[in-house]
N, C-alpha and C positions, 0 to 999 in steps of 0.2 A: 568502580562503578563503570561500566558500560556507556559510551558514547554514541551518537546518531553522527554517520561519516558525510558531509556535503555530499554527492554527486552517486552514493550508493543505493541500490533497490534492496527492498528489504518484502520477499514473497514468504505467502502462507496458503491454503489450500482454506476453504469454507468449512464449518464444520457441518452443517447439513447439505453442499452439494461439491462433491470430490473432483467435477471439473470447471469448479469457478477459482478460481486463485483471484489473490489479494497482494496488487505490486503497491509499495509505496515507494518514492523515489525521492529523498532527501535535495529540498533546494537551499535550502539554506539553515541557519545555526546561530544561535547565542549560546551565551553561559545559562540561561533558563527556559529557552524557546527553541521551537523545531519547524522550519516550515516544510511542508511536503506539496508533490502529489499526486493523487491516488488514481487506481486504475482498476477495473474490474473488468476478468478476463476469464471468459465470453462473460459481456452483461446478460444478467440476469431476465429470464422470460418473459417478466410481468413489466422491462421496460417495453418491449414491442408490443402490449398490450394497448 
C-alpha cells in the first residue's frame, strides 16, 4: 500500500483547466490520518471576482 511521505508535494493538473495545477504538500502523518496543505496554482478566476 502506498504511503503519504511528511515534507513531500504531491501536483496534478485540473481536469477542466490544463494551467491550474493542484500542489498538496504533506505536514504531517499518522497510522490513519494525513494532514496537508493545499495550494492552487494560478487561483482560479472567479477568486478575483
Amino acid at each position: 500500500m502506498a504511503q503519504f511521505e511528511v515534507g513531500k508535494e504531491y501536483k496534478t493538473r485540473s481536469i477542466g483547466d490544463y494551467d491550474c495545477i493542484f500542489t498538496i504538500l504533506i505536514t504531517g502523518r499518522t497510522a490513519k490520518t494525513v494532514s496537508y496543505f493545499f495550494l492552487l496554482t494560478p487561483p482560479p478566476v472567479w477568486w478575483w471576482r
